[in-house]
Structures are given as C-alpha cells and as structure tokens.
C-alpha positions in Angstrom: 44.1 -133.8 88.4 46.2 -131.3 86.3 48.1 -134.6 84.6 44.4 -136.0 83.2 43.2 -132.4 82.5 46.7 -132.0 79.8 45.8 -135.4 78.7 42.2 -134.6 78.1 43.6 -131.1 76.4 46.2 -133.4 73.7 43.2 -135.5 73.0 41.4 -132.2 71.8 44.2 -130.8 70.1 45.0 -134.0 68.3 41.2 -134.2 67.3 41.4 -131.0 65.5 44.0 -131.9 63.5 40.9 -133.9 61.4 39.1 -130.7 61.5 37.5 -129.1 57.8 35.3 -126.6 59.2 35.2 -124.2 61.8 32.5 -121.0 63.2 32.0 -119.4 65.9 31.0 -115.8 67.5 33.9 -113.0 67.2 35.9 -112.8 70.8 34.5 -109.6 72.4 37.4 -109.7 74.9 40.9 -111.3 74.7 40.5 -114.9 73.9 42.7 -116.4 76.9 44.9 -115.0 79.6 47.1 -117.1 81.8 44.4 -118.5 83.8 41.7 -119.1 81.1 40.0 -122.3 81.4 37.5 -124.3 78.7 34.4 -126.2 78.4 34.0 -128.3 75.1 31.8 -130.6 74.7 31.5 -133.0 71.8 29.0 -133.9 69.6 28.1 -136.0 66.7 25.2 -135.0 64.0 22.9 -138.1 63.7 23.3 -140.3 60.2 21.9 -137.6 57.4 21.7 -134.9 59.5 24.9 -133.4 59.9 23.5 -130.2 57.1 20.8 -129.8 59.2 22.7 -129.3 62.4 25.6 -127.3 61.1 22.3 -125.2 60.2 21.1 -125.3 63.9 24.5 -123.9 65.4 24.4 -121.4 63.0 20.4 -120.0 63.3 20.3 -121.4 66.5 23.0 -121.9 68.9 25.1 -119.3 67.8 22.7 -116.5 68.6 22.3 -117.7 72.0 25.6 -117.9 72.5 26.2 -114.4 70.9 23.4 -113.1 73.8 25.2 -114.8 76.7 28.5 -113.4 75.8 27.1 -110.1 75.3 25.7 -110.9 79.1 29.5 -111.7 80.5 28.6 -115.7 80.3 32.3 -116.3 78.7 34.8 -114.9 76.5 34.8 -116.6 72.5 33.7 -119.7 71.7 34.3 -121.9 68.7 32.6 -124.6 66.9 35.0 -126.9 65.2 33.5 -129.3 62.6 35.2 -132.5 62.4 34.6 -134.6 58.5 36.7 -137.6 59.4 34.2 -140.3 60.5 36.5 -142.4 62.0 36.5 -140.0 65.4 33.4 -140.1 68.1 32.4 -136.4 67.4 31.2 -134.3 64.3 31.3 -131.0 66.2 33.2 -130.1 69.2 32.6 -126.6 70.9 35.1 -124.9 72.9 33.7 -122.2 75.2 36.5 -120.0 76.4 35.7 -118.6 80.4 37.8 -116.1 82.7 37.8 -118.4 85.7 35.8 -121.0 87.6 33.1 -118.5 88.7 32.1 -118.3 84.6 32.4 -121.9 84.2 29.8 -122.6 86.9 27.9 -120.0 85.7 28.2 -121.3 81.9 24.5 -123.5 81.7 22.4 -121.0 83.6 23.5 -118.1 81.5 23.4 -120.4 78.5 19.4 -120.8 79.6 19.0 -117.3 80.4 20.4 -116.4 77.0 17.6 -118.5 75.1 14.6 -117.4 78.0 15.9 -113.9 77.0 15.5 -115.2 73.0 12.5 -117.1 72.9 10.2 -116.4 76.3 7.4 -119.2 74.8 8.4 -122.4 77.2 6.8 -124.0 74.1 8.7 -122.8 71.5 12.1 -123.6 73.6 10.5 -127.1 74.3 10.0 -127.8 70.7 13.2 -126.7 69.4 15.4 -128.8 72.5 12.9 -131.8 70.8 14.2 -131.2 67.2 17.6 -130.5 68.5 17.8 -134.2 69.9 16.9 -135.1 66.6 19.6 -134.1 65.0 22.8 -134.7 67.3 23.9 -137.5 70.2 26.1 -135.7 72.9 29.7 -137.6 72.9 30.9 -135.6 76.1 32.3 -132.8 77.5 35.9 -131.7 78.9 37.1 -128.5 81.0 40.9 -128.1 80.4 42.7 -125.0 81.4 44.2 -123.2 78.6 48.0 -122.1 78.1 49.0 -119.0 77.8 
C-alpha cells in the first residue's frame, strides 16, 4: 500500500507545480509531524464558474472548515487553485490530520461544523444544491506526509 500511497503523493506534488493560486485557514497547530497523514480531494469548477466557486470556498467552505478546526477536526488545510486546463482538477484541497482517528472523523466533524453554522436543514440543502452547480468532484487521495 505504502508504494501506491508515494505514487499517489508525486502525482499531487507534480500537479502543484501548475498551481497560480492558493488559500486556506492559518494552521492553529504545527502543520505536520512525522506521522501526519492527508486527505485531498480534487475538484474542477464547471465551464464559467470557476469565479463563482473560488467565491464559495472563500464565503463558504472556508468558514466551515475554520469551525471544524477550531473543534480539533484537523490541523491546516489548504486550497490550491490549479489555472492549467490541461489537468483533471481546478482546485485540490489538502486537509492536514494528526492520525487515522482524525481522518475517520474528518466528514462528520466537517457536517457538524456546517449544522453548528447554519442549523436550517433547508438553508444547508439549498446551498449543497448550488454547490453541485458550480464544481464536479475529480477524486480524493489520503497520502501520509514526510516529515
């Protein structure tokens, strides 16, 4: 497993080399340690929207994720904004966790973190809708990161 998982990682790395853009929430704790591990997952902004969803991480995602970190969910996370349309993704966001028991716990405290934001199921329900306007998911990867 650990052979496809540094595979996976060079893939990544080599994507951000077409990187322009990048944001994210400030690391309240040490970015990595020798056993950090990440989720990214990648995404690409639908044809004409790719404005409007750099504007959804920002008003968005990014306060959700700022209230799940603030709850322990992870460490930092990064959102890195890829202008090269020759590659699959627009955005890819790396969520640095602790250790396996974070990383299962990543979506649920994700979820709690935008209950916690916006308690009207109908409010959440419309903004997932215009979210899936706006952006196709690509995939997702953990990989452990190197000290």
């Amino acid at each position: 497993m650990r052979p496809v998982a540094i595979v996976l990682l060079s893939a990544a790395v080599a994507g951000l080399t077409g990187c322009a853009a990048r944001t994210g929430t400030p690391p309240l704790q040490p970015v990595a340690s020798a056993h950090s591990l990440a989720q990214i997952y990648f995404w690409r902004a639908r044809p004409g929207k790719f404005a409007d969803y750099d504007r959804y991480i920002r008003e968005v995602a990014e306060p959700i994720d700022q209230a799940a970190q603030r709850h322990g969910a992870f460490l930092s996370v990064m959102t890195y904004v890829s202008r090269d349309t020759s590659t699959a993704w627009t955005h890819m966001r790396v969520f640095i966790l602790r250790d396996s028991a974070q990383l299962a716990a990543l979506p649920r405290e994700l979820e709690s973190a935008g209950i916690r934001l916006e308690p009207d199921s109908a409010r959440r329900r419309v903004r997932s809708e215009y979210a899936a306007t706006l952006r196709d998911r690509v995939g997702s990867v953990i990989v452990e990161v190197l000290p």
